[in-house]
Biopython code that builds the backbone (N, CA, C, O; Angstrom):
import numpy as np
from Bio.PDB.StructureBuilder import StructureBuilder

atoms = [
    (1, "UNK", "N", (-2.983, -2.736, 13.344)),
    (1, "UNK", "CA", (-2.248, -1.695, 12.635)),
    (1, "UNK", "C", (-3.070, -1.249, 11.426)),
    (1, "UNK", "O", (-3.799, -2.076, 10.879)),
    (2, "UNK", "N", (-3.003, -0.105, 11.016)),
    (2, "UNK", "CA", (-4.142, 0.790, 10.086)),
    (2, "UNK", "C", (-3.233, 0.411, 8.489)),
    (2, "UNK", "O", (-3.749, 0.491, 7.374)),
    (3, "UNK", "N", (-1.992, 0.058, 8.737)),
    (3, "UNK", "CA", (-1.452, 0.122, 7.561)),
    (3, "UNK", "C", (-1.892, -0.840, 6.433)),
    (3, "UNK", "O", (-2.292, -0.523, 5.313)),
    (4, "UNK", "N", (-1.712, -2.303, 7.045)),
    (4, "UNK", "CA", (-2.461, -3.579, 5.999)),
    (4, "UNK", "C", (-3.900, -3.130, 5.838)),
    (4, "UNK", "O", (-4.157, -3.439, 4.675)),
    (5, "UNK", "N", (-4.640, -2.747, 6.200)),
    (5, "UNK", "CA", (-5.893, -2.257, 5.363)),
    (5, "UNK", "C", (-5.881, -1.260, 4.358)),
    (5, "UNK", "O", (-6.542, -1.124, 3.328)),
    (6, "UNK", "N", (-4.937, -0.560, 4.912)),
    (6, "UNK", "CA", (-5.246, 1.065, 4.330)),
    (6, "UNK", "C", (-4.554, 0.339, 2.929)),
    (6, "UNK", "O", (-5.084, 0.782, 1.910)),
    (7, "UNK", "N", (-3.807, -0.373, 2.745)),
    (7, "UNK", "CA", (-3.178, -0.359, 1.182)),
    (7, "UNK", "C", (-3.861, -1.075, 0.241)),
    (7, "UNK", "O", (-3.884, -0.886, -0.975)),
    (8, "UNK", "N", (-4.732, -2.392, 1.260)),
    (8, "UNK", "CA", (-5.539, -2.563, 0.455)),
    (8, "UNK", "C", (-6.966, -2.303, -0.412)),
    (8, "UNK", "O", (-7.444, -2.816, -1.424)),
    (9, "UNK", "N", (-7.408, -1.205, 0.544)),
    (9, "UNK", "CA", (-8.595, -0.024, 0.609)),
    (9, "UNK", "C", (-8.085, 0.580, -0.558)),
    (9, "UNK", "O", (-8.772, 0.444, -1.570)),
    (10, "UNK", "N", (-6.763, 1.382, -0.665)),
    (10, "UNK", "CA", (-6.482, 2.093, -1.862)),
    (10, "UNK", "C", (-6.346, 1.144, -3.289)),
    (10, "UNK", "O", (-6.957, 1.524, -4.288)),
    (11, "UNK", "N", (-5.516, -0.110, -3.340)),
    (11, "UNK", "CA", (-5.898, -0.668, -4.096)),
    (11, "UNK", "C", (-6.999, -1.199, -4.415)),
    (11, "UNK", "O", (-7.106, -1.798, -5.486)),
    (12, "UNK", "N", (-8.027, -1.081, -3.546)),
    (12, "UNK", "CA", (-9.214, -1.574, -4.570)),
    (12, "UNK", "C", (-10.246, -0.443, -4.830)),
    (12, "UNK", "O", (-11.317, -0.718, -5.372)),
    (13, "UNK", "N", (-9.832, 1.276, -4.318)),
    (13, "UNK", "CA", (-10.414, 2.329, -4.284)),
    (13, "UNK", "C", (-10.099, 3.162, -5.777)),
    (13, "UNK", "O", (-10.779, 4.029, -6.326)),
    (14, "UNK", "N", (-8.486, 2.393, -6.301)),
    (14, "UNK", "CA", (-8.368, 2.552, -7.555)),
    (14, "UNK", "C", (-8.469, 1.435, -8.655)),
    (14, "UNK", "O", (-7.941, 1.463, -9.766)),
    (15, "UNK", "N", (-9.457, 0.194, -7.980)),
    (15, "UNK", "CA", (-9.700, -0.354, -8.868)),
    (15, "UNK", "C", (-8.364, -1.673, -9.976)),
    (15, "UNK", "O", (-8.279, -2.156, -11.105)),
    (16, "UNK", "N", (-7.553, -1.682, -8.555)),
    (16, "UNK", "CA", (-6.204, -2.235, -9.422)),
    (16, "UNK", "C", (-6.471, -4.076, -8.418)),
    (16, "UNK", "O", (-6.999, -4.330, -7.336)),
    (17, "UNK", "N", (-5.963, -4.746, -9.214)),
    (17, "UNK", "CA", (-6.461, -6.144, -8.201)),
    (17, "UNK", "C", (-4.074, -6.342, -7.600)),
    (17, "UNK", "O", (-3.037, -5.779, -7.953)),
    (18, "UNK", "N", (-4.395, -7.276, -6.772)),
    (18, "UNK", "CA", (-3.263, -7.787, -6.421)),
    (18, "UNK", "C", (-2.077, -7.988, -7.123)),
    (18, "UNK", "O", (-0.956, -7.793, -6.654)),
    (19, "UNK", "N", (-2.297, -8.332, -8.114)),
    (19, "UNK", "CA", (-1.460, -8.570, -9.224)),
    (19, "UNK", "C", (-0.773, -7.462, -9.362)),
    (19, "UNK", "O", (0.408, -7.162, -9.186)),
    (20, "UNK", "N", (-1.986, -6.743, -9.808)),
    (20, "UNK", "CA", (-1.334, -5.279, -10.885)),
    (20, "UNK", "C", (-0.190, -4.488, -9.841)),
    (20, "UNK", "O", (0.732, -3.845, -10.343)),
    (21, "UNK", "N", (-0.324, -4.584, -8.602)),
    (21, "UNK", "CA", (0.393, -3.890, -7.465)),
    (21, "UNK", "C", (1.468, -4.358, -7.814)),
    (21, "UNK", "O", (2.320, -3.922, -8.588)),
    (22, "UNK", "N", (1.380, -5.832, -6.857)),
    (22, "UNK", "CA", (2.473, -6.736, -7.233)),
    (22, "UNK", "C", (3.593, -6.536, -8.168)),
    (22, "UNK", "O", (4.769, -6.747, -7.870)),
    (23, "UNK", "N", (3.165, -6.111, -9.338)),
    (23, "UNK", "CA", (4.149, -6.158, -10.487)),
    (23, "UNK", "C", (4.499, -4.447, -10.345)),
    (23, "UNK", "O", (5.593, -4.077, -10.768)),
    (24, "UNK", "N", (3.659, -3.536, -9.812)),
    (24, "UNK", "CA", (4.425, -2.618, -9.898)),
    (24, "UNK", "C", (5.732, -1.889, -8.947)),
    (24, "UNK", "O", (6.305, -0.807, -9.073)),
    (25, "UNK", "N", (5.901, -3.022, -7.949)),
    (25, "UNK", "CA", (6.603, -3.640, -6.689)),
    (25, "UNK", "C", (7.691, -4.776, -7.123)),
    (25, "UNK", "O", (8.559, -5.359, -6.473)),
    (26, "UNK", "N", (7.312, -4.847, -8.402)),
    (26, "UNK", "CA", (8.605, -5.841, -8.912)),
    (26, "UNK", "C", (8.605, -7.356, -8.214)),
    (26, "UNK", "O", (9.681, -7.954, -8.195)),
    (27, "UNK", "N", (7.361, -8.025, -7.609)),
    (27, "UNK", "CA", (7.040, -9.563, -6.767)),
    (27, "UNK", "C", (5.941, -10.110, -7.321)),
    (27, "UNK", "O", (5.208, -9.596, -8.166)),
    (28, "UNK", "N", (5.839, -11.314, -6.749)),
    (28, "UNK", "CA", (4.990, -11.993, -6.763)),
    (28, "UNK", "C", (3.655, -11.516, -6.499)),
    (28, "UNK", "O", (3.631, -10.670, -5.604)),
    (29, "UNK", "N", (2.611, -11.783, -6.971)),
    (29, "UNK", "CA", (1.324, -11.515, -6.141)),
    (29, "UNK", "C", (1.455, -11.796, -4.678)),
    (29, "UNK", "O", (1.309, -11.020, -3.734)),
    (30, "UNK", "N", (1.750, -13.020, -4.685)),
    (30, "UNK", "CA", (1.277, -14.087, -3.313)),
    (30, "UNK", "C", (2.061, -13.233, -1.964)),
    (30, "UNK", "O", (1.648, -13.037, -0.821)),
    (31, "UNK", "N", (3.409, -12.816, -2.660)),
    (31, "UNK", "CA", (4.053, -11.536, -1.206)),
    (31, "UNK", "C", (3.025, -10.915, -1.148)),
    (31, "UNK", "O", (2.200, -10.948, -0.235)),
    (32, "UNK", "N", (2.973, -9.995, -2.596)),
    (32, "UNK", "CA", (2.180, -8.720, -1.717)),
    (32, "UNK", "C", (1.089, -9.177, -0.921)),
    (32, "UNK", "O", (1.197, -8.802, 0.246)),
    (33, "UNK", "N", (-0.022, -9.925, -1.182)),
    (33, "UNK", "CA", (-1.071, -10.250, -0.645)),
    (33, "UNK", "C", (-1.216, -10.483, 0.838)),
    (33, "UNK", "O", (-2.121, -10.216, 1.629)),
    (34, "UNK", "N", (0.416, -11.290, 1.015)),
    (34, "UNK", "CA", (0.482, -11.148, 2.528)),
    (34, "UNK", "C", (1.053, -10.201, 3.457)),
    (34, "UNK", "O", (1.292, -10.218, 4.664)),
    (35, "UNK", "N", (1.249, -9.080, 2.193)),
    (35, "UNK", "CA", (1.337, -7.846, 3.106)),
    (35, "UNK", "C", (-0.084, -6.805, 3.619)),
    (35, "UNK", "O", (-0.396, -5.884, 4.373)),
    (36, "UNK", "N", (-0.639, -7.785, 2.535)),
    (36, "UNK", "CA", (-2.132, -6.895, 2.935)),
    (36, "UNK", "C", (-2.385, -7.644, 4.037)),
    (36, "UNK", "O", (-2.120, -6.948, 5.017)),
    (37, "UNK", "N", (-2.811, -8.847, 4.402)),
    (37, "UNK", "CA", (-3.336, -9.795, 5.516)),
    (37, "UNK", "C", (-2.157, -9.444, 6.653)),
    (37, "UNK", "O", (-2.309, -9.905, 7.784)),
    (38, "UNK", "N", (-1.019, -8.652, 6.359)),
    (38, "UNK", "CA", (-0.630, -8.561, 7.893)),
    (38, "UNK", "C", (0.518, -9.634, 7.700)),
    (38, "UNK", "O", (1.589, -9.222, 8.146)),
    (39, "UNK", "N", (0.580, -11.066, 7.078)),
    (39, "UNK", "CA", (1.186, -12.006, 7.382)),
    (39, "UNK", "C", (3.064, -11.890, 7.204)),
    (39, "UNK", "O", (3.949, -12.647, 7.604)),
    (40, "UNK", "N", (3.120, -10.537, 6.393)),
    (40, "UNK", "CA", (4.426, -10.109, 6.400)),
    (40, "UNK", "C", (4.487, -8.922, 6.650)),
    (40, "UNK", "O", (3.508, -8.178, 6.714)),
    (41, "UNK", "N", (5.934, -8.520, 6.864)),
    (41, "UNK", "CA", (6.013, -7.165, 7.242)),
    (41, "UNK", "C", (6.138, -6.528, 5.707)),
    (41, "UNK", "O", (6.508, -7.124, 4.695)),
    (42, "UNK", "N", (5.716, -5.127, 5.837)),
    (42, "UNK", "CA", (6.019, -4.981, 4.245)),
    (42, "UNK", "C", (7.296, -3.589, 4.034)),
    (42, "UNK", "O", (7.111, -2.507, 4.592)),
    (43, "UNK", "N", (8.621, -3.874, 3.106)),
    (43, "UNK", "CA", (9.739, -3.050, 3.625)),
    (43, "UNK", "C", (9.220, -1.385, 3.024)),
    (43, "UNK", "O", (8.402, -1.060, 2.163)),
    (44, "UNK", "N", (9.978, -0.705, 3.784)),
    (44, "UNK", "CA", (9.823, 0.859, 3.643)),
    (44, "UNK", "C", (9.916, 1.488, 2.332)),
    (44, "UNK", "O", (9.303, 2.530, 2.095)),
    (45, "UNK", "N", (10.705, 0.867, 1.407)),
    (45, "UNK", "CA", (10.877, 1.325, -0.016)),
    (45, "UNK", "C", (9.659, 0.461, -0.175)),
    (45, "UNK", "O", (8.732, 1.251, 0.000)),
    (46, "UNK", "N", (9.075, -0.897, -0.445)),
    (46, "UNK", "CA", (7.737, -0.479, -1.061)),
    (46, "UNK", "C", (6.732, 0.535, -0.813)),
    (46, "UNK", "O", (6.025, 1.165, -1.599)),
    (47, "UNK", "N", (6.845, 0.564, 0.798)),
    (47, "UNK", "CA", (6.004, 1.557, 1.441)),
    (47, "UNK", "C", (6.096, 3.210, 0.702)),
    (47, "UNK", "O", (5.177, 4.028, 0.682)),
    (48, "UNK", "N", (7.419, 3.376, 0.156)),
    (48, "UNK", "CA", (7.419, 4.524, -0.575)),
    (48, "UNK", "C", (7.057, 4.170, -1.568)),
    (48, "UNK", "O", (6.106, 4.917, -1.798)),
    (49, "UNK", "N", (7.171, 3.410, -2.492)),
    (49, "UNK", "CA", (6.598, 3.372, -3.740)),
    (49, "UNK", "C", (5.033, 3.320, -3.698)),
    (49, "UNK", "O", (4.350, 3.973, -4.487)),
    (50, "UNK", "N", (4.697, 2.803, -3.084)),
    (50, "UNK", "CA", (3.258, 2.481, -2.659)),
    (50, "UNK", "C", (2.190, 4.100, -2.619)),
    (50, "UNK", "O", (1.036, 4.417, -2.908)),
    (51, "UNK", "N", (3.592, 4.852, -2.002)),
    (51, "UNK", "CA", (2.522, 6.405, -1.155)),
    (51, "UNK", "C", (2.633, 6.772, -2.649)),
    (51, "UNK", "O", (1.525, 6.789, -3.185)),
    (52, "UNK", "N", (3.834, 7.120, -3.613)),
    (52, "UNK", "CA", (4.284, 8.024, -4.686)),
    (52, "UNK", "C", (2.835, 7.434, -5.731)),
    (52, "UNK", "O", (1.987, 8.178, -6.223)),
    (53, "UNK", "N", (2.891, 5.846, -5.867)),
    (53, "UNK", "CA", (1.844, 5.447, -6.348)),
    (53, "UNK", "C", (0.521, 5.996, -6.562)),
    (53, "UNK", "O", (0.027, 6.405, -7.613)),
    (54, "UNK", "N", (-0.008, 5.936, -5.310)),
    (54, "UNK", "CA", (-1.267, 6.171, -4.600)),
    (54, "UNK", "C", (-0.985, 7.883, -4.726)),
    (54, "UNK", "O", (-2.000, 8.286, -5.293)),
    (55, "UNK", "N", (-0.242, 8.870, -4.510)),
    (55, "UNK", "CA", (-0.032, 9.885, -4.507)),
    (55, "UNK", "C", (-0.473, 10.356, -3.028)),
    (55, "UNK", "O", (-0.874, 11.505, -2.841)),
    (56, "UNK", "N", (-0.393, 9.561, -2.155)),
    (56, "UNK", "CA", (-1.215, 9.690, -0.657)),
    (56, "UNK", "C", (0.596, 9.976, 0.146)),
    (56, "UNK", "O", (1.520, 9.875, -0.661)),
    (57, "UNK", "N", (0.964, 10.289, 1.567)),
    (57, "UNK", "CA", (1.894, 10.370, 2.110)),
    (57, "UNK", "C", (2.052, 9.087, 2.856)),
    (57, "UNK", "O", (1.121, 8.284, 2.914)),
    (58, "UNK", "N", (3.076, 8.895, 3.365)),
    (58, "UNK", "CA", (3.334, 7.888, 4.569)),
    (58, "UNK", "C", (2.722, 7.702, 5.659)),
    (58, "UNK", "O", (2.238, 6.625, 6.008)),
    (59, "UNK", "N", (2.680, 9.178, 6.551)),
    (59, "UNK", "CA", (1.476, 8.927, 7.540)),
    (59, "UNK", "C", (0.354, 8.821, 7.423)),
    (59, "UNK", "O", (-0.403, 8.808, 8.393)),
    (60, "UNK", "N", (-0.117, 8.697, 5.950)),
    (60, "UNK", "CA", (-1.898, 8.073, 6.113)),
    (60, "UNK", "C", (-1.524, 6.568, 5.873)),
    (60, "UNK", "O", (-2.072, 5.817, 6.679)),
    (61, "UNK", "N", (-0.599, 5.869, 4.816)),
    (61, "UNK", "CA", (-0.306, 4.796, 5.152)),
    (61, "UNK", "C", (-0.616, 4.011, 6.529)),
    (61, "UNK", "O", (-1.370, 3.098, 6.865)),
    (62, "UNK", "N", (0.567, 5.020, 7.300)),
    (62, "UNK", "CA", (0.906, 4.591, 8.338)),
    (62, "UNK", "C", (-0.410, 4.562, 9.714)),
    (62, "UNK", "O", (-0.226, 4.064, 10.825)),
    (63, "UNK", "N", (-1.650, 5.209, 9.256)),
    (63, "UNK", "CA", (-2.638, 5.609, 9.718)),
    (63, "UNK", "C", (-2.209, 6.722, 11.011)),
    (63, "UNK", "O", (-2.834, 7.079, 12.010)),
    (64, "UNK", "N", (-1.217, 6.979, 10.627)),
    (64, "UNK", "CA", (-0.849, 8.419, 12.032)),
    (64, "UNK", "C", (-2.252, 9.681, 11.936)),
    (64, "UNK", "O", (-2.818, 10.370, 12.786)),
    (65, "UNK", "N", (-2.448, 9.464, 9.971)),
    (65, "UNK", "CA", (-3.575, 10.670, 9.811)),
    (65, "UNK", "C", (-4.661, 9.886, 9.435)),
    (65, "UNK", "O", (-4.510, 8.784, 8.907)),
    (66, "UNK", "N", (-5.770, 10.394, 9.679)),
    (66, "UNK", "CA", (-7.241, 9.919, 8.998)),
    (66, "UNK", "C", (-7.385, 10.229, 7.518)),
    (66, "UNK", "O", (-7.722, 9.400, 6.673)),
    (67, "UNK", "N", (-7.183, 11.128, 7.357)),
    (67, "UNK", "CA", (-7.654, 12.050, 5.899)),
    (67, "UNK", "C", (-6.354, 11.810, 5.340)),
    (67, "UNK", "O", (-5.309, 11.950, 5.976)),
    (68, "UNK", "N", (-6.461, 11.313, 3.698)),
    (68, "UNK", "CA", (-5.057, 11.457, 2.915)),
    (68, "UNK", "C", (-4.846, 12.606, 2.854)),
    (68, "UNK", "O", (-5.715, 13.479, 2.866)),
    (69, "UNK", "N", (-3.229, 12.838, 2.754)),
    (69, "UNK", "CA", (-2.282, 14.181, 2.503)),
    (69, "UNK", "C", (-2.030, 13.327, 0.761)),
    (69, "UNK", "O", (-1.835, 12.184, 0.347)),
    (70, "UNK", "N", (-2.186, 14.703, 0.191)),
    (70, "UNK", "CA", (-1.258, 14.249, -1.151)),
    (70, "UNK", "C", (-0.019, 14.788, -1.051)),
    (70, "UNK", "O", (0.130, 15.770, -0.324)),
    (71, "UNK", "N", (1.166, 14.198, -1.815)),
    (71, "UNK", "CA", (2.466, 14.005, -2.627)),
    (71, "UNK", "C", (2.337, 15.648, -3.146)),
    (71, "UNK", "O", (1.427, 15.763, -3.966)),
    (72, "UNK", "N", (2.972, 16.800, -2.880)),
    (72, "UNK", "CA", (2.837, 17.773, -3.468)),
    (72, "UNK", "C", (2.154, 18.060, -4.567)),
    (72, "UNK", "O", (2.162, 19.206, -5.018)),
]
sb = StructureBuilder()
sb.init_structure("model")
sb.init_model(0)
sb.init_chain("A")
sb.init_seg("    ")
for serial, (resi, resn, name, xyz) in enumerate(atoms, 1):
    if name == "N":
        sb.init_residue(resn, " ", resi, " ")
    sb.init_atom(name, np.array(xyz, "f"), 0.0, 1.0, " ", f" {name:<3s}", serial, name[0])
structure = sb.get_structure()
C-alpha cells in the first residue's frame, strides 16, 4: 500500500521527525511510527489531519494519484 510510505516521505520531506507528527495527532510517537511501518492501521480523521497538514489531498495519501493535489 502507497499510503505508509507516502506519510512518511512527507514527514521527512518537511523535515519534521516522528515525534513532532505524533503530537500533532494528539499520541504517542511509538503509534504513529507504526503507522508508518504498516504495523497499524491508521484511522481516517488522522488521515485528514495528516492531508490538511501536509496541505496534499487524500488520494495522494492514498496513492490513487502520483503527483500531490493541494488543499485549495
Amino acid at each position: 500500500m502507497h499510503l505508509y510510505p507516502r506519510i512518511r516521505d512527507l514527514r521527512e520531506d518537511n523535515d519534521k521527525n516522528q515525534r513532532q507528527i505524533a503530537e500533532i495527532l494528539g499520541m504517542k510517537y511509538q503509534q504513529y511510527a507504526r503507522y508508518e511501518t504498516g504495523e497499524r492501521e491508521i484511522p481516517l480523521h488522522h488521515l485528514i489531519t495528516l492531508a490538511r497538514y501536509y496541505n496534499v489531498s487524500l488520494d495522494y495519501l492514498a496513492g490513487l494519484i502520483e503527483t500531490p493535489r493541494k488543499l485549495n
